[in-house]
Biopython code that builds the backbone (N, CA, C, O; Angstrom):
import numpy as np
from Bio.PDB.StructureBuilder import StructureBuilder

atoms = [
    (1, "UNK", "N", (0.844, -1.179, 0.000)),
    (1, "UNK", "CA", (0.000, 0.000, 0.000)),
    (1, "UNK", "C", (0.886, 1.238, 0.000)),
    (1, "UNK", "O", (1.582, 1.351, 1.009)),
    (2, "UNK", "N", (0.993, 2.099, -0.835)),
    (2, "UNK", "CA", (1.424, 3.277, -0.896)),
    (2, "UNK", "C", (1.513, 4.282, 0.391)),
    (2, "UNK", "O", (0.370, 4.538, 0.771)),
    (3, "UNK", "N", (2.393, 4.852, 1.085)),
    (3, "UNK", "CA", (2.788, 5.622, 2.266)),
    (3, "UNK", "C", (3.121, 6.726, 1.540)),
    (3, "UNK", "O", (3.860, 6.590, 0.566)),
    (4, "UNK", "N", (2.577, 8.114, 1.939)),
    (4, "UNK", "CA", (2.427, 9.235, 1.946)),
    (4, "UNK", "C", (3.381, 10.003, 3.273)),
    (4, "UNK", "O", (2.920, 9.644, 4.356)),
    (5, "UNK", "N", (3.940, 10.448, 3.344)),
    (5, "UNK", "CA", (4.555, 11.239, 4.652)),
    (5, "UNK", "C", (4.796, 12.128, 4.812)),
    (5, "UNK", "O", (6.017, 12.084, 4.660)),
    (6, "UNK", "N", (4.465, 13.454, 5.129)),
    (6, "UNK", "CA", (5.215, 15.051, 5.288)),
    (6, "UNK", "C", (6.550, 15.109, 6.972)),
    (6, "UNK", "O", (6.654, 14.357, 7.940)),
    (7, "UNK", "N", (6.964, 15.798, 6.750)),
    (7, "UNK", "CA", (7.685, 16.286, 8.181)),
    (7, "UNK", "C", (8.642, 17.361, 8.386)),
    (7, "UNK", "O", (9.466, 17.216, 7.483)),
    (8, "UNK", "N", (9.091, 18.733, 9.358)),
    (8, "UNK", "CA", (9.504, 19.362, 8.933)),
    (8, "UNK", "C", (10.733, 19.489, 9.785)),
    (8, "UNK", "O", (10.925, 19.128, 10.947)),
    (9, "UNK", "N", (11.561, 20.124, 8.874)),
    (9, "UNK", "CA", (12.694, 20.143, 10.352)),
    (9, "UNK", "C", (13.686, 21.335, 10.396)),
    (9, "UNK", "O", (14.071, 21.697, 9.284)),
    (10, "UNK", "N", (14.165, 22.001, 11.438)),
    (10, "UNK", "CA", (14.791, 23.144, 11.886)),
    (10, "UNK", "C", (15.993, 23.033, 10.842)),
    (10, "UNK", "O", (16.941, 23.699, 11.259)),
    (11, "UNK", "N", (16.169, 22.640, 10.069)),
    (11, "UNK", "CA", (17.738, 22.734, 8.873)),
    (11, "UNK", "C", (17.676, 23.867, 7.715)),
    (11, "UNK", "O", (16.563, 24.113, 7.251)),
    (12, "UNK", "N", (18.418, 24.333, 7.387)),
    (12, "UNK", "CA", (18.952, 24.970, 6.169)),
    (12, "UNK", "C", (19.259, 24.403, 4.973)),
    (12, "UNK", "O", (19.716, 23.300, 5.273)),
    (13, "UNK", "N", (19.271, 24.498, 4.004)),
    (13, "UNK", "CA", (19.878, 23.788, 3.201)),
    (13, "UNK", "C", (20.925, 23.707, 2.742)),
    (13, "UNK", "O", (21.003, 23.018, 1.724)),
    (14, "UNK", "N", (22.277, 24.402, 3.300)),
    (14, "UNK", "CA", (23.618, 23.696, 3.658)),
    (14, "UNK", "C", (23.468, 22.454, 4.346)),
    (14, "UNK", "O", (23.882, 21.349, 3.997)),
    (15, "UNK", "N", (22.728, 22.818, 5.518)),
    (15, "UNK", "CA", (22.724, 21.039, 5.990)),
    (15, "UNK", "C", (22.109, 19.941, 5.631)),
    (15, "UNK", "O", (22.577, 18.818, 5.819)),
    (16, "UNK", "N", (21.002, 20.183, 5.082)),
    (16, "UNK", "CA", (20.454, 18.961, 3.918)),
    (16, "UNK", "C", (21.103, 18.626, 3.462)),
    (16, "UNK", "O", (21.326, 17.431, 3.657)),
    (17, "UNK", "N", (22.180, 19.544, 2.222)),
    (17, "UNK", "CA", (23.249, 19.164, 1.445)),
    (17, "UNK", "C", (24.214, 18.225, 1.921)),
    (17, "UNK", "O", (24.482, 17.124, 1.440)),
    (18, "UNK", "N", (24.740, 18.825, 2.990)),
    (18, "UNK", "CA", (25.235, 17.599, 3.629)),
    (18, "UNK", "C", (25.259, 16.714, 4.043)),
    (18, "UNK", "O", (26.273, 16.056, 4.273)),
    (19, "UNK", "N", (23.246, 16.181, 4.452)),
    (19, "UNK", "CA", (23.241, 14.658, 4.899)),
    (19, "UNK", "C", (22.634, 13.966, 3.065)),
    (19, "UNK", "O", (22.701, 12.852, 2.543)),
    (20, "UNK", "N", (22.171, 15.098, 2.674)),
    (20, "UNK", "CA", (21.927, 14.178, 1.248)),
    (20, "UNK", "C", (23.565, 13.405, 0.862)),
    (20, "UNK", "O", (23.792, 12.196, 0.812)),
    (21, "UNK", "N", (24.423, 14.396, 0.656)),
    (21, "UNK", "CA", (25.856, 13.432, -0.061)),
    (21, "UNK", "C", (26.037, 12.654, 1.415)),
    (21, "UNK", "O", (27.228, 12.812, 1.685)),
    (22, "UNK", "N", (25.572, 12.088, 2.213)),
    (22, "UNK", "CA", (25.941, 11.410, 3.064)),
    (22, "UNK", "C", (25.318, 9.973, 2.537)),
    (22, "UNK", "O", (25.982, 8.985, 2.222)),
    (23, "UNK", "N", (23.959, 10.093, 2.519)),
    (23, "UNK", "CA", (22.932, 9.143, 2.623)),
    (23, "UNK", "C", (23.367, 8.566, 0.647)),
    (23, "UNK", "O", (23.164, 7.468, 0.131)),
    (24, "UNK", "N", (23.990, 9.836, 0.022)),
    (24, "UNK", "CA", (24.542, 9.094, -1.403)),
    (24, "UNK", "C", (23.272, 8.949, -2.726)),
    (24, "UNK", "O", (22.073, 9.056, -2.471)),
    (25, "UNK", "N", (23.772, 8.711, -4.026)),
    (25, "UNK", "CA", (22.880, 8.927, -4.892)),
    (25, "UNK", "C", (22.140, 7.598, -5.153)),
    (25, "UNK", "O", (21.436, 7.428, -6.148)),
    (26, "UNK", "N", (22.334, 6.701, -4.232)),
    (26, "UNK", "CA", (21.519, 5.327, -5.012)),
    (26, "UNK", "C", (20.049, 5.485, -4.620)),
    (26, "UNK", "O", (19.468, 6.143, -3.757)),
    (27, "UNK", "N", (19.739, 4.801, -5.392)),
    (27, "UNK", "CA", (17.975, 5.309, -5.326)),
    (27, "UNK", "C", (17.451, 4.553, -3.872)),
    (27, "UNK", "O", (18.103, 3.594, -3.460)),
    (28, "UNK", "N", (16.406, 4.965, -3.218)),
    (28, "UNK", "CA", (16.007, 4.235, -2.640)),
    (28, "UNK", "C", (14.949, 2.880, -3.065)),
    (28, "UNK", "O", (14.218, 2.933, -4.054)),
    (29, "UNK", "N", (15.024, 1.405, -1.927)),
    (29, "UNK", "CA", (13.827, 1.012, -2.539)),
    (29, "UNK", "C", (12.785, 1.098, -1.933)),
    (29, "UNK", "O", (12.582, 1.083, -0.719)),
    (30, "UNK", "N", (11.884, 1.218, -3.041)),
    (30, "UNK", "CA", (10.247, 1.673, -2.862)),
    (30, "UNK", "C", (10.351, 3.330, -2.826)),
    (30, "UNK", "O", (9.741, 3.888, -1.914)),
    (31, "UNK", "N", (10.988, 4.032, -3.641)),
    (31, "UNK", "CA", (10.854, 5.556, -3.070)),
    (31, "UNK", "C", (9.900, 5.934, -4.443)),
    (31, "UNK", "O", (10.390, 5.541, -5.501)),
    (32, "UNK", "N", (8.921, 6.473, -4.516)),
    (32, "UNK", "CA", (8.315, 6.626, -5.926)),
    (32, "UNK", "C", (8.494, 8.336, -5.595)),
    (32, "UNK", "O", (8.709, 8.860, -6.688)),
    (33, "UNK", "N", (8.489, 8.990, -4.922)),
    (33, "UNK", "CA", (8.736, 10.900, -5.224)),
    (33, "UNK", "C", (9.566, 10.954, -3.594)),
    (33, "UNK", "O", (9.617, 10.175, -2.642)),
    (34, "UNK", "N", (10.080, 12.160, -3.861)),
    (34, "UNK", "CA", (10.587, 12.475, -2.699)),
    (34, "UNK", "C", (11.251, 14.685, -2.879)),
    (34, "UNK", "O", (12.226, 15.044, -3.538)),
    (35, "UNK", "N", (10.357, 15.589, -2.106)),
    (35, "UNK", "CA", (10.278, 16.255, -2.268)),
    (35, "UNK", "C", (10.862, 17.352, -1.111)),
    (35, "UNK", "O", (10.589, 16.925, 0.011)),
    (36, "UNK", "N", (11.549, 18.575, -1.068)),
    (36, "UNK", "CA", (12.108, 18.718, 0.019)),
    (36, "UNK", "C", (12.173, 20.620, -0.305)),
    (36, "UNK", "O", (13.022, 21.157, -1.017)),
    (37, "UNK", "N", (11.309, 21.176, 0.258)),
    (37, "UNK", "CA", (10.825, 22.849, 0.024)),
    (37, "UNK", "C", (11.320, 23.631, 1.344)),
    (37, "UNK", "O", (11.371, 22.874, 2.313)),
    (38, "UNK", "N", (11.632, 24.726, 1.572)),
    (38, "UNK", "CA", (11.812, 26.084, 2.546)),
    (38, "UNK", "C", (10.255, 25.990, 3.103)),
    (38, "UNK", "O", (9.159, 25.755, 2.595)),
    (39, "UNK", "N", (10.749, 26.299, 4.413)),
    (39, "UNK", "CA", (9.718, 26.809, 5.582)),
    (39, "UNK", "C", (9.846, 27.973, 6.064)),
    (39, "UNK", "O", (10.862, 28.539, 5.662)),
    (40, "UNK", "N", (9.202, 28.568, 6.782)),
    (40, "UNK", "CA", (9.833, 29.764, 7.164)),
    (40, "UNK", "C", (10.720, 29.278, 8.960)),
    (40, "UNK", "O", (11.313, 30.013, 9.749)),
    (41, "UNK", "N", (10.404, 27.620, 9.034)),
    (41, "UNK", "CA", (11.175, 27.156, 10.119)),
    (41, "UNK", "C", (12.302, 26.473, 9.660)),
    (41, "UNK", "O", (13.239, 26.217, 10.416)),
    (42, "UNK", "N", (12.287, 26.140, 8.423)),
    (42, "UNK", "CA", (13.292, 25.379, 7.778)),
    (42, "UNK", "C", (13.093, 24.596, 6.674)),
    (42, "UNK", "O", (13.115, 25.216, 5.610)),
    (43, "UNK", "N", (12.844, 23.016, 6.591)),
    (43, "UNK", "CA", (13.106, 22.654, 5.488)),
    (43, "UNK", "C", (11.424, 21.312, 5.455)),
    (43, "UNK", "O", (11.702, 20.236, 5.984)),
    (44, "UNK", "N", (10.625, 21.367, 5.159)),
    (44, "UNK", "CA", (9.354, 20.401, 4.955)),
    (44, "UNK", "C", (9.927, 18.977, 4.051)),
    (44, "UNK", "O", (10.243, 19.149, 2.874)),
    (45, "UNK", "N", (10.015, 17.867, 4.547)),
    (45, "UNK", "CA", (10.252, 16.690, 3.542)),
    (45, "UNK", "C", (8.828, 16.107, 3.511)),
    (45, "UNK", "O", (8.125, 15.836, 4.484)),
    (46, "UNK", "N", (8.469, 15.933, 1.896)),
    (46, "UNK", "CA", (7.538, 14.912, 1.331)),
    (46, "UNK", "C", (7.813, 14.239, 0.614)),
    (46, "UNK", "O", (8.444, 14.367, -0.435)),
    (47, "UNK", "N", (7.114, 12.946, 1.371)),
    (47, "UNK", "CA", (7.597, 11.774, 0.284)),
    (47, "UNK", "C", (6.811, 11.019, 0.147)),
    (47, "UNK", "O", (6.033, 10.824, 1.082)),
    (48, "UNK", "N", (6.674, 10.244, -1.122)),
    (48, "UNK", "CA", (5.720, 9.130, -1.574)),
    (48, "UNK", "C", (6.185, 7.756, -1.470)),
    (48, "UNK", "O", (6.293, 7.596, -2.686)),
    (49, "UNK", "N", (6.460, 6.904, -1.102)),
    (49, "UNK", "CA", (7.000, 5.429, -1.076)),
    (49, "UNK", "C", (5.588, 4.388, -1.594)),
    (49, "UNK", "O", (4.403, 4.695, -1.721)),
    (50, "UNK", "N", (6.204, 3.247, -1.785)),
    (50, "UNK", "CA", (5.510, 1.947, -2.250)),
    (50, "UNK", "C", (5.140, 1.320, -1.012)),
    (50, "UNK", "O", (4.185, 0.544, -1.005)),
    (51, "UNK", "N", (5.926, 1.619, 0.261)),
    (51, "UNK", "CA", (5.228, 1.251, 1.494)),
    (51, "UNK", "C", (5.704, 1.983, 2.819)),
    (51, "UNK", "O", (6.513, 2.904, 2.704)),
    (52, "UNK", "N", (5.367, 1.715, 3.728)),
    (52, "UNK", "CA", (5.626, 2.409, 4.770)),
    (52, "UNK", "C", (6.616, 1.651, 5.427)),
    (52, "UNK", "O", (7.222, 2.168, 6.365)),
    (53, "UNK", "N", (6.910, 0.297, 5.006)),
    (53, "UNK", "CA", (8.240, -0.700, 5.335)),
    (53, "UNK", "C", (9.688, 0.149, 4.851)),
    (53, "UNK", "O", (10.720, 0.408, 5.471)),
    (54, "UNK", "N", (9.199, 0.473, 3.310)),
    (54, "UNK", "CA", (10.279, 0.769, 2.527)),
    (54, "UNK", "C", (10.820, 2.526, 3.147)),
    (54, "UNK", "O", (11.958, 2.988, 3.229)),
    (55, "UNK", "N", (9.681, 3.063, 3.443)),
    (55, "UNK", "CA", (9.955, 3.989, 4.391)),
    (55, "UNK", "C", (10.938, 3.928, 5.703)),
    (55, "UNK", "O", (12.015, 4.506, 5.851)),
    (56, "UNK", "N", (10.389, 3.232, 6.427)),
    (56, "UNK", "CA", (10.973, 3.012, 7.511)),
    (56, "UNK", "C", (12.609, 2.185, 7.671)),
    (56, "UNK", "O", (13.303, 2.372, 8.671)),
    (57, "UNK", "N", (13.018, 1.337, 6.599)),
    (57, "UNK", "CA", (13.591, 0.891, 6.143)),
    (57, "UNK", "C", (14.712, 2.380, 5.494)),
    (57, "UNK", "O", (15.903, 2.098, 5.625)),
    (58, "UNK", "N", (14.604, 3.001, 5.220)),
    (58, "UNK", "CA", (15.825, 4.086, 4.792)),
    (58, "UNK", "C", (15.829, 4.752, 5.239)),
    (58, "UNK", "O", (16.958, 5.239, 5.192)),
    (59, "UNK", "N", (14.758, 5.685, 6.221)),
    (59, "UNK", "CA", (15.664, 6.368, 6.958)),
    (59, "UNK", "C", (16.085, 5.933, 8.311)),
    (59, "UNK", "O", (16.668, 6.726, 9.051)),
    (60, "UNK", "N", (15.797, 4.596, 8.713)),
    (60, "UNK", "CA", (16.836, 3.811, 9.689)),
    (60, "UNK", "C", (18.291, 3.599, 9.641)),
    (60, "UNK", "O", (19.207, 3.783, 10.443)),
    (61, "UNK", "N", (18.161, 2.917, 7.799)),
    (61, "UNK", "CA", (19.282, 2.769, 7.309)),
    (61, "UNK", "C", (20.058, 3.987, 7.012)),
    (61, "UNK", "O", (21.110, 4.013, 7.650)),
    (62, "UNK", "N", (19.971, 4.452, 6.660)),
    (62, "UNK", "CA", (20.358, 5.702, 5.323)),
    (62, "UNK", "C", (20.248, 6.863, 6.187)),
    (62, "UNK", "O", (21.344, 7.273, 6.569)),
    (63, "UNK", "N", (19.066, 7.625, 6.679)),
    (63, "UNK", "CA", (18.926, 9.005, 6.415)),
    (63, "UNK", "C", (19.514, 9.131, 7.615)),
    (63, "UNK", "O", (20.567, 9.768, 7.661)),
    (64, "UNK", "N", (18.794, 8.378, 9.208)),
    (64, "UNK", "CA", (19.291, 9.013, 10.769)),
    (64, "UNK", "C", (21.111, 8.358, 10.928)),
    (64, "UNK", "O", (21.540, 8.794, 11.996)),
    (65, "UNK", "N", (21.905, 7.731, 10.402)),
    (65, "UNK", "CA", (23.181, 7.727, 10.086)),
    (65, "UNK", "C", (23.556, 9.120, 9.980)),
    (65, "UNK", "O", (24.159, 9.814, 10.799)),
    (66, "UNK", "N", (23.032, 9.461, 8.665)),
    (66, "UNK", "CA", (23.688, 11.057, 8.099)),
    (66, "UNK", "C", (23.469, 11.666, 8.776)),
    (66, "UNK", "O", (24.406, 12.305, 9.254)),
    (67, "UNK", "N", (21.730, 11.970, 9.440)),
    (67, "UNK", "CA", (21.634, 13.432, 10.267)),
    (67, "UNK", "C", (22.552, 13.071, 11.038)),
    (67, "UNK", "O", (23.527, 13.823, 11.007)),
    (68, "UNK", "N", (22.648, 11.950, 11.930)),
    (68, "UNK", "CA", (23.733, 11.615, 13.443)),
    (68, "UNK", "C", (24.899, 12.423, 12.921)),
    (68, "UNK", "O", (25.218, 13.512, 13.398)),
    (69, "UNK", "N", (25.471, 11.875, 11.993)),
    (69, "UNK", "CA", (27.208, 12.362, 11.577)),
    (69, "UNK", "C", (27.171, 14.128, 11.411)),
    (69, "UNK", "O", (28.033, 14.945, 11.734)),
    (70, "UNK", "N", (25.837, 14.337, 10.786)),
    (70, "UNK", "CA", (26.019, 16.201, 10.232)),
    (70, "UNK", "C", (26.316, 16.581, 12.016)),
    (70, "UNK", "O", (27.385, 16.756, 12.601)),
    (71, "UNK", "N", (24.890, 16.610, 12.532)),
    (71, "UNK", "CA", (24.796, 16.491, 13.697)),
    (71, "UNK", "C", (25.919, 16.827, 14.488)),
    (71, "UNK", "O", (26.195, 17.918, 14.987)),
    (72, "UNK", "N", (26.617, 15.607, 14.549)),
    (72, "UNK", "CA", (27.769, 15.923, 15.710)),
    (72, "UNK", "C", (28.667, 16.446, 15.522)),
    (72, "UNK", "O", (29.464, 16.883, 16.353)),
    (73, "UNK", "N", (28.721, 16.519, 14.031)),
    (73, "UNK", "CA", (29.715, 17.554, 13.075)),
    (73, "UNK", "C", (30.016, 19.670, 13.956)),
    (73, "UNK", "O", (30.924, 20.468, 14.188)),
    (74, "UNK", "N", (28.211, 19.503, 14.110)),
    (74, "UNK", "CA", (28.325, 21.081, 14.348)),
    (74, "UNK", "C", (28.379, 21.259, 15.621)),
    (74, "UNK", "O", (28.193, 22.422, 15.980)),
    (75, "UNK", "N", (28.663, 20.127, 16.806)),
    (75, "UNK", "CA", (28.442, 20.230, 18.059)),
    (75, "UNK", "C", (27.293, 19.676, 19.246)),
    (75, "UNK", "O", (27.125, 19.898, 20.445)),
    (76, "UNK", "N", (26.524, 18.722, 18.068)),
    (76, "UNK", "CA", (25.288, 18.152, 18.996)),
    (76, "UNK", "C", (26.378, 16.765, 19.270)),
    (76, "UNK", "O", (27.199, 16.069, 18.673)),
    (77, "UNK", "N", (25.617, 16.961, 20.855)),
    (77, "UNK", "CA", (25.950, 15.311, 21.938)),
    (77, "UNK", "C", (24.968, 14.756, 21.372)),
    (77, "UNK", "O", (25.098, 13.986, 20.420)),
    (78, "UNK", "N", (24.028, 15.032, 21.814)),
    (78, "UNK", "CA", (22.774, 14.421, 21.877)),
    (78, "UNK", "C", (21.958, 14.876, 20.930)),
    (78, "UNK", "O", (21.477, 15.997, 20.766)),
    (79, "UNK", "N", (21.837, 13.722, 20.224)),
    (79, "UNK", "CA", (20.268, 13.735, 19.196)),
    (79, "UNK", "C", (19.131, 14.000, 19.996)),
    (79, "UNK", "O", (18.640, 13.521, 21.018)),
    (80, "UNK", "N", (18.761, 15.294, 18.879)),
    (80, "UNK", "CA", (17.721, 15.389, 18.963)),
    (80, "UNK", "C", (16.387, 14.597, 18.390)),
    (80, "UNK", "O", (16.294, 14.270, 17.207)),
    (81, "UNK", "N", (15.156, 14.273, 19.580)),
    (81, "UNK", "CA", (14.044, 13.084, 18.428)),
    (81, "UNK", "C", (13.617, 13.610, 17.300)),
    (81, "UNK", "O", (13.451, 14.788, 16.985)),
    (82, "UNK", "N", (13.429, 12.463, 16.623)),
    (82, "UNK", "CA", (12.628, 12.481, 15.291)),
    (82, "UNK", "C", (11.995, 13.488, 15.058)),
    (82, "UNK", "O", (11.579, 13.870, 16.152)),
    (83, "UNK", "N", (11.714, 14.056, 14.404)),
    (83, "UNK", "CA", (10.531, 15.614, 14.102)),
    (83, "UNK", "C", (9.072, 14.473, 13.681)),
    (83, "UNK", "O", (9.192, 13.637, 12.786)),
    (84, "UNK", "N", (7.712, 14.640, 14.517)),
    (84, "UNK", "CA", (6.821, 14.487, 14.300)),
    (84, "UNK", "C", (6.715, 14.338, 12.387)),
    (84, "UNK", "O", (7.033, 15.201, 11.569)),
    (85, "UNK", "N", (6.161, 12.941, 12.120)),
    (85, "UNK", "CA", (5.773, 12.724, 10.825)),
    (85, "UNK", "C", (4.201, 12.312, 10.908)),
    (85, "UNK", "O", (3.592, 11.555, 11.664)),
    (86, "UNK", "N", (3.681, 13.366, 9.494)),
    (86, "UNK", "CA", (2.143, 13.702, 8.988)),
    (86, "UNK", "C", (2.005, 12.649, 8.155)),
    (86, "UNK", "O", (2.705, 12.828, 7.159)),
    (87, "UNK", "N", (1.063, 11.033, 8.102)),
    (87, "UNK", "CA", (0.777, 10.419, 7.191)),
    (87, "UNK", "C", (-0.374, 11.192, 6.264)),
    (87, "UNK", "O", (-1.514, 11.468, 6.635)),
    (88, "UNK", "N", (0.128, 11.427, 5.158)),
    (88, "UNK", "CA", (-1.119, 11.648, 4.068)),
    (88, "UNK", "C", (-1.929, 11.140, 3.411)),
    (88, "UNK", "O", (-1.595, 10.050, 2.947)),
    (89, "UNK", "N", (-2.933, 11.509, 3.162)),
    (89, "UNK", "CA", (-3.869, 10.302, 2.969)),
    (89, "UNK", "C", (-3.460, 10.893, 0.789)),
    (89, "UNK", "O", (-3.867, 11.912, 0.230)),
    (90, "UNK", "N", (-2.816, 10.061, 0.345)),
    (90, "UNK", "CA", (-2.778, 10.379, -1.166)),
    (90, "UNK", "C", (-3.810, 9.892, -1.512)),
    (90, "UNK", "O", (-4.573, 9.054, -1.030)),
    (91, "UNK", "N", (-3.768, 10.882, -2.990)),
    (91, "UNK", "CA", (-5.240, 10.322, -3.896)),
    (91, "UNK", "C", (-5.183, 10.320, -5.377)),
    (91, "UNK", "O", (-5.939, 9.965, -6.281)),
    (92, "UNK", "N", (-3.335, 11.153, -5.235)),
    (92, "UNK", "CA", (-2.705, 10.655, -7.016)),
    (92, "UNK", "C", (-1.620, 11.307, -6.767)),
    (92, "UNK", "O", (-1.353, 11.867, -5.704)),
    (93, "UNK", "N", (-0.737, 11.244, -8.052)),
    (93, "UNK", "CA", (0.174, 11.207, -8.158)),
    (93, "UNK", "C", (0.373, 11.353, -9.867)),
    (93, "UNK", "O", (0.057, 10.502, -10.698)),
    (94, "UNK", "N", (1.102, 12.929, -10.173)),
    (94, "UNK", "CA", (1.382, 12.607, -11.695)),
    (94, "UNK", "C", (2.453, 13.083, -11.791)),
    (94, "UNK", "O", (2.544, 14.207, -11.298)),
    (95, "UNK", "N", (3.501, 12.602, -12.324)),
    (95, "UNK", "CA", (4.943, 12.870, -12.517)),
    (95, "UNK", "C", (5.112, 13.321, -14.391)),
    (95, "UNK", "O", (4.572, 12.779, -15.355)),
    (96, "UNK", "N", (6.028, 14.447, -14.346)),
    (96, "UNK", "CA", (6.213, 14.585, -15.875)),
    (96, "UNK", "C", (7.107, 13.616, -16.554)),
    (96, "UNK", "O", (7.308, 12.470, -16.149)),
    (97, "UNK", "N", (7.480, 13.994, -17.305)),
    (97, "UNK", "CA", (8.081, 12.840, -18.204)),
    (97, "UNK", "C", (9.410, 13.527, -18.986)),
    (97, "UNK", "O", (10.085, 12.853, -19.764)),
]
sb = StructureBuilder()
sb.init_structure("model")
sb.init_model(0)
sb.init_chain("A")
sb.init_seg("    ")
for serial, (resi, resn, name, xyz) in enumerate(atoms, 1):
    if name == "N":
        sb.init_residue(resn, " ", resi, " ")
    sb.init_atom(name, np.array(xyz, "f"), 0.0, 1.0, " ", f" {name:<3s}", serial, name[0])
structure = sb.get_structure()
C-alpha cells in the first residue's frame, strides 16, 4: 500500500546538502517521489514510497546515520528526536516525463 509522509525540520539547506551526499545517490527502494521545500522554520520533507516498510527501512538505514554524523559535526551530543511525521492520505500522483 502506498505511504504518503510530510515532516519538517529546523535545517537549512547547507545542511540537507550535507546529509543528502551522506545518505549518497543510489535510489532508494520503494521511493516513488521524494520532495524537500523552505519553511519559514526550515526545510518540509515529502515523500511518496511503495510502502511504509520501505519507508521506515531508509531512513533507519540511510537518512538518521547522516543526520547523526552532520549532527555531531556542528556540536550536537545528543540527538535530537525524530521531528513528528504527517501520514497523508494520497489520492494521485502525476509525474512529468
Amino acid at each position: 500500500m502506498t505511504y504518503a509522509l510530510s515532516y519538517d525540520v529546523p535545517a537549512d539547506e547547507k545542511m540537507y546538502r550535507q546529509v543528502q551526499a551522506l545518505i549518497g545517490d543510489e535510489q532508494p527502494e520503494g521511493l516513488v517521489v521524494n520532495l524537500v521545500v523552505h519553511t519559514d522554520g526550515g526545510l518540509r520533507h515529502i515523500g511518496v514510497w511503495n510502502s511504509e516498510a520501505d519507508w521506515q527501512r531508509f531512513h533507519n538505514e540511510r537518512v538518521e546515520p547522516a543526520v547523526h554524523t552532520v549532527l555531531r559535526a556542528v556540536g550536537f551530543s545528543e540527538m535530537p528526536p525524530d521531528p513528528p511525521v504527517q501520514e497523508l492520505q494520497l489520492v494521485d500522483i502525476w509525474l512529468g516525463g
